[in-house]
N, C-alpha and C positions, 0 to 999 in steps of 0.2 A: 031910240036912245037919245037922251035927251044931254044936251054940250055936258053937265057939270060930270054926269059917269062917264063921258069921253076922256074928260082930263083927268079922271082918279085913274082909270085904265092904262091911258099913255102913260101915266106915273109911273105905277105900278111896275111896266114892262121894259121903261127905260131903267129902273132901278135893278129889276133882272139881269139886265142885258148889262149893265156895269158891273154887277157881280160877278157874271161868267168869264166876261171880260179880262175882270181883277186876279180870277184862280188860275183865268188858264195861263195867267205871266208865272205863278207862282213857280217854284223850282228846290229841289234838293241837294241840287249841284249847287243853287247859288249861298243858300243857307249854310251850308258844309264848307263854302270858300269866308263866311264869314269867320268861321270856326277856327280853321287852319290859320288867321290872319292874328288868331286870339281875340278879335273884337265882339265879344260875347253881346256887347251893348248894341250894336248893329246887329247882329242875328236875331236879337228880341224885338226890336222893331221893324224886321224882314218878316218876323213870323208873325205878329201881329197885323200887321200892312198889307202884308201877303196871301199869309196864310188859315192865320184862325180862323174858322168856323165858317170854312170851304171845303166843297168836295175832295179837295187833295190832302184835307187839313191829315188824315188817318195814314194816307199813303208815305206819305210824307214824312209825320213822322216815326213811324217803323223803319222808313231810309234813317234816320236821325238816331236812332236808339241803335240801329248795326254800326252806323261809323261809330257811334262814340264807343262802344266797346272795344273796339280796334284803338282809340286817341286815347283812350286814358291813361294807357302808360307813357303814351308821348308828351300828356298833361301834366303828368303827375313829376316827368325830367324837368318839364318847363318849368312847374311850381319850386322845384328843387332848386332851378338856376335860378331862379327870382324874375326869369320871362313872364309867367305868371301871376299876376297880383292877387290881393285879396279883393278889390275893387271886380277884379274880370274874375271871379269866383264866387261874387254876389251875381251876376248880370249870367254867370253859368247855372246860378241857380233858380232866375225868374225863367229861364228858356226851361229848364226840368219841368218848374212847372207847368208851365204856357203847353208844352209838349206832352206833359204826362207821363214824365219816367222819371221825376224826383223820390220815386221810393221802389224803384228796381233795384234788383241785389246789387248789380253793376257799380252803379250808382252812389249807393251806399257805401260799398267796399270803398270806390276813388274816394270819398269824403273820408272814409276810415284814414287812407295812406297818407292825405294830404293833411291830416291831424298827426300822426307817427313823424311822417318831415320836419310838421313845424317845432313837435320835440326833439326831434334830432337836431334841428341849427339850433334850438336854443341849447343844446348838449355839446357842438360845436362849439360854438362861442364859448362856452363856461369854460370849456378846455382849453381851449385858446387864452382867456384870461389867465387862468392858474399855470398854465407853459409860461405868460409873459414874467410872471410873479415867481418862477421856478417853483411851484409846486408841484411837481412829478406828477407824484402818485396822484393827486386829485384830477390832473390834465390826462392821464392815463384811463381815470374813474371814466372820466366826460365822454372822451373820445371813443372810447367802444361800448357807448352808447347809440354813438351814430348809425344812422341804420343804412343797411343795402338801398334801401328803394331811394335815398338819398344820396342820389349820382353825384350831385355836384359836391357835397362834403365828404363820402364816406372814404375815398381814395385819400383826401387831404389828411380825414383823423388817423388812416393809419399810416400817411406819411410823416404825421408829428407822434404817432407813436415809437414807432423808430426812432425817429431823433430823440425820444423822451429814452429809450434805450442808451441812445449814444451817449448823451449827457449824464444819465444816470452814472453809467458805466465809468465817466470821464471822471464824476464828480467821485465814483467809489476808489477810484484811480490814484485821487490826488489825496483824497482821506487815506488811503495807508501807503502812501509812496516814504511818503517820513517818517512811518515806522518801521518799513521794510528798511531802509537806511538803517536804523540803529539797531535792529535786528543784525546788518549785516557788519555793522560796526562789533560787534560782541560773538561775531563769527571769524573776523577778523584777527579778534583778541584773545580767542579761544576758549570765551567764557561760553559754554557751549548748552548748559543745564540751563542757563538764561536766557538763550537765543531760542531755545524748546520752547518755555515759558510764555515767549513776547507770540511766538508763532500759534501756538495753541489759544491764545488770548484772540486773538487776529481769525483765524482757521472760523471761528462758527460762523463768525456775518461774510467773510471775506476767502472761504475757504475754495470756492470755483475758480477764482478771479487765479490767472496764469503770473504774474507775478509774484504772489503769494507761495504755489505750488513749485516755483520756478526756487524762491527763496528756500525753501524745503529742502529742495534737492541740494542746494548748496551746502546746507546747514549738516544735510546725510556724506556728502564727498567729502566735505570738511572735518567730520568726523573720524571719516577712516582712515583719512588723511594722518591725521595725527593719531591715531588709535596705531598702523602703521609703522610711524617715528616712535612711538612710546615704545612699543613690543622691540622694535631695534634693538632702543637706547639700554631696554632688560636684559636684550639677548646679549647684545656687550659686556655687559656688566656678568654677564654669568649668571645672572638672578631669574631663571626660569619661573620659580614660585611669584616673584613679584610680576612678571608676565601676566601670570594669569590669574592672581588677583586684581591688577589695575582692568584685564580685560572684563571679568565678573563685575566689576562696579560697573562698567560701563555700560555693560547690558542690563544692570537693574534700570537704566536711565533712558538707554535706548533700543526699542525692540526692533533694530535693522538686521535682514536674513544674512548680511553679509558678517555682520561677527558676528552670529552664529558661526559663519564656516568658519570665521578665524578662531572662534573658540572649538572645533572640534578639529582642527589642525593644526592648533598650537607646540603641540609637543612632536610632530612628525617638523614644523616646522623649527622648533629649537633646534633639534637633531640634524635637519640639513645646515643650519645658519653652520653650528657647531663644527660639521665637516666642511662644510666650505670655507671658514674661515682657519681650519688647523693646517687644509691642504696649501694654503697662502701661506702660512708660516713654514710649512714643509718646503715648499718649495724656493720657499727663499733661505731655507740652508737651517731656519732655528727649530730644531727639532723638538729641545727639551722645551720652548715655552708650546709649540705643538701639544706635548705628552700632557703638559702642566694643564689644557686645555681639555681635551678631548677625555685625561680620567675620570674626574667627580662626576661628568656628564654619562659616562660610561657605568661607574658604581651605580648611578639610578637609574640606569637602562642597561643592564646585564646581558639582557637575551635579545640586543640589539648586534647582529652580524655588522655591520656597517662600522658603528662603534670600534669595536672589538677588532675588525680587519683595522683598523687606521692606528688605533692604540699599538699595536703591534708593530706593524711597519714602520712609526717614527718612532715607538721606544727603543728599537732594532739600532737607531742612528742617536742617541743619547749619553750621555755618561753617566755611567751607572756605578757604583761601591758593588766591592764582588763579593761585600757580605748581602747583597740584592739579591744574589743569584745562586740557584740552587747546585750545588756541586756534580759530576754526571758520575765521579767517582773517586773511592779513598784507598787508603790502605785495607779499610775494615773495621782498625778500631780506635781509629782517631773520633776528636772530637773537636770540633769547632768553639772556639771561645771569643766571646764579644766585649772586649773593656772598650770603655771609653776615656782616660785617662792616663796620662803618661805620667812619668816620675818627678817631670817639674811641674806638674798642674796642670798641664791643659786638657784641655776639653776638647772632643774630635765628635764625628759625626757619626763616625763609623771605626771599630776595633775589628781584628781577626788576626787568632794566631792557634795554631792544630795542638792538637795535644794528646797524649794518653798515659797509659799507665804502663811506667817501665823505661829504659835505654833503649830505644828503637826508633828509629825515624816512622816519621808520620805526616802525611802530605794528603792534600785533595784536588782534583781535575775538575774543571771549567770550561764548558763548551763553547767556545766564543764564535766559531764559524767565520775567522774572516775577519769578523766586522768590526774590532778594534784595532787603533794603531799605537798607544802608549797604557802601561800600565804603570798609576805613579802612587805614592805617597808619601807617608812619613814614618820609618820605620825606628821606634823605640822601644824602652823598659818601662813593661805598663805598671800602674803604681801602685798594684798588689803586689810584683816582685822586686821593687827597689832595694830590698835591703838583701834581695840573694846575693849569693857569692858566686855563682855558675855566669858562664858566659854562655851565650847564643845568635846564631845567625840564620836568616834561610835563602833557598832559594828559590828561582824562576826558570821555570823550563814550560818551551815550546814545541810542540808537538816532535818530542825525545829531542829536542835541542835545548843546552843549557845558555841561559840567556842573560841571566844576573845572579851575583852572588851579592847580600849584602853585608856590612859593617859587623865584625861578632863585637856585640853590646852585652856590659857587664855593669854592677854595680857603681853608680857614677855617670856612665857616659851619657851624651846628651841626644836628643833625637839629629834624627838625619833626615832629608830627602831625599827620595828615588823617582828615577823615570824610567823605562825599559818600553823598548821598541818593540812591535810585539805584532808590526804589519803581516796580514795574511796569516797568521796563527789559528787554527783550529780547537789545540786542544791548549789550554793553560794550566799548568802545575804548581803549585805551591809547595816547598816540600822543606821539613825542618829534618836536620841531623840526629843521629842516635848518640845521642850525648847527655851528660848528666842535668839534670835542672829543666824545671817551665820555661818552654818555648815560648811562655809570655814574657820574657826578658829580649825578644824578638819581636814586639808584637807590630803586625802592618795599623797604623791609624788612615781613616782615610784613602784606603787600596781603592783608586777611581781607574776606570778604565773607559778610555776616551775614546768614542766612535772614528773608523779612517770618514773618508769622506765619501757622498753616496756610489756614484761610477765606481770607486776604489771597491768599496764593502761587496759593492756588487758583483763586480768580477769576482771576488775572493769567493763571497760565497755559490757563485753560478760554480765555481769549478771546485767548492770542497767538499765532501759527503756529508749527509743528514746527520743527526747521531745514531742513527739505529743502524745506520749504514757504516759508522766509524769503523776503522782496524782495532782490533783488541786492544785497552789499554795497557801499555808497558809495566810492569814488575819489577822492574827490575831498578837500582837502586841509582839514583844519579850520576856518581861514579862509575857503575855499570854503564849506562846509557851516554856517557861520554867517550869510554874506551871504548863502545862498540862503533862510534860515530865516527871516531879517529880511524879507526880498522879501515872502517868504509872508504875512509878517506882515503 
């Protein structure tokens, strides 16, 4: 062998021998620590230097294509946080090459997400701008747009969503805070059909919002409130019918379930106002404005027991004309006559004087039971018989006690007034003489018989019999029933 093929030889095997050299430094640990440092641009020239187109080059990288599978969601946070640049995402991408996994699915997919990101922070941003500019809804648009794989924004975009809520909310807040005011300014005043009006205007964009529903409910209390006062101020008034047509209009206006009830209890509820307010007057002694109270209410409610029990009991305590009252007995064949007119003109409220045909006395009986203590009026010539020539008188008798005689009135004389005590009396008698002439030259005007007082009434009547329980009425003639009284005596 001749020197010159010595020296190609030697060449040759020391260029070997540097080769083997070269590969066997190479490493996957070390390549993979460039990786983890993010220095993409160092791992290409590690794998170049190192590695290419050496026996480890295939080993190697199949170690390289398993980490990165494992790194690229670690890459893909990096990229997110801006760790990642677009600089060390070119120099990841000569290493794909250099290695031979720039078009694994892997691969691909991380260039997919890292492309979704970079529209996501620009979606970030855009939101962020229109937040700064209060544009809501277009910072709302933005922000969830941002996507999950976008660590480092996507928590942010829904934390300015939220706040795009709060604000919202704040701004909807303060756009109708000043018309809930005049809302409640005209709830205030009672203008109520108005207060509807502004809230139903309000109600479609703003009808969630607790303020608004809060004003609702005022505007409902409000109403019954005064719906309430009004039905009072009717039932005071005695105006049932206006009752409850003010409550019908109110309900063409407003469909609240609560006047409904007040409209299907309306008339149970007059009916109580009605007794509890007669029982206040009973008990404080005025009976007759009671009676004056509790009748008309009574006439339109008949077959009301309640009614009817109370009418009873304080007309019991009233004064009453005893042309009111039905007689329990007569002679048989008298006849009750009613003028209203005496011989100098006046006008009375009330006439009664007995009558019949013939010279015979003629009287009728009054159950009184106790419950009066004077019987009074004014006892004249009514002025259909002024110009008689007969004289007449009558009298009063108390359960067969004679108790008043009055005035004998003739043509001329003037009226008189009577009062007769008449405490504890059961049975009352009126009774005219058998004498010549109309016992309406007698006639009672005005025969009132005044209630004693309750305790009084009461005893009398606890202790005097029913009428059906009464003793036989007497027959017998005044004069009779005096002598026999006297006998007794």
């Amino acid at each position: 062998m001749n020197n010159r093929k010595k020296s190609v030889l030697l060449t040759a095997i020391s260029a070997f021998m540097l080769m083997t050299m070269t590969a066997c430094g190479a490493s996957s640990d070390k390549l993979i620590a460039y990786i983890n440092e993010d220095d993409f641009e160092g791992a290409v020239d590690y794998w170049k230097d190192k590695i290419n187109r050496t026996e480890q080059e295939d080993r190697i990288a199949d170690d390289l294509i398993d980490f990165m599978i494992d790194y690229y969601p670690t890459m893909t946070s990096k990229y997110s946080q801006g760790i990642l640049t677009e600089k060390s995402l070119k120099e990841l991408a000569k290493l794909a090459d250099e290695a031979s996994f720039d078009e694994s699915d892997e691969y691909l997919s991380f260039l997919s997400d890292i492309s979704i990101i970079d529209d996501s922070i620009e979606s970030y941003n855009q939101g962020l701008s229109h937040f700064d500019n209060e544009e809501y809804d277009l910072a709302v648009e933005y922000f969830e747009d941002v996507a999950k794989i976008d660590t480092a924004h996507y928590s942010l975009a829904q934390d300015k969503i939220n706040e795009v809520d709060e604000k919202v909310e704040q701004k909807r807040l303060e756009s109708v805070q000043d018309k809930i005011k005049e809302i409640e300014e005209k709830i205030t005043d009672k203008a109520f059909t108005d207060a509807k009006s502004a809230l139903e205007s309000l109600e479609y964009d703003f009808g969630d919002m607790d303020i608004v529903k809060e004003a609702k409910k005022k505007l409902e209390d409000a109403v019954l409130a005064n719906a309430d006062e009004s039905i009072k101020q009717y039932f005071s008034e005695m105006d049932f019918d206006g009752a409850k047509n003010y409550l019908s209009d109110l309900m063409n206006n407003f469909s609240y379930d609560d006047l409904e009830k007040k409209s299907n209890s309306l008339k149970d509820d007059y009916i109580n106002y009605i007794l509890e307010e007669t029982k206040k007057l009973a008990d404080g002694g005025d009976y007759e404005k009671a009676v004056d109270m509790v009748y008309p209410v009574l006439q339109a409610n008949e077959d009301n027991d309640d009614l009817m029990k109370a009418y009873n009991e304080y007309r019991a305590y009233t004064p009453i004309y005893i042309t009111a009252m039905e007689y329990m007995a007569s002679d048989g064949e008298s006849t009750p006559y009613n003028p209203n007119k005496d011989n100098v003109g006046t006008v009375y409220d009330s006439g009664l004087y007995i009558d019949g045909w013939g010279e015979k006395e003629f009287y009728e009986i009054f159950y009184t039971n106790g419950r009066y203590k004077t019987f009074s009026g004014t006892v004249a010539v009514a002025a259909e018989q002024k110009d008689d020539a007969e004289t007449k008188y009558f009298e009063v008798w108390g359960d067969g006690v004679h108790l008043y005689s009055s005035s004998t009135l003739g043509k001329g004389s003037l009226p008189e007034q009577f009062s007769v005590d008449i405490s504890g009396v059961q049975q009352l008698k009126i009774w005219y003489p058998p004498t010549p002439g109309s016992n309406g030259i007698a006639t009672i005007f005005n025969g009132l018989l005044t209630p004693a007082g309750k305790n009084e009434t009461t005893e009398a009547a606890t202790e005097a019999p029913a009428p059906t329980e009464a003793a036989e009425v007497s027959e017998e003639t005044p004069e009779e029933d005096a002598g026999a009284a006297a006998e007794e005596t």
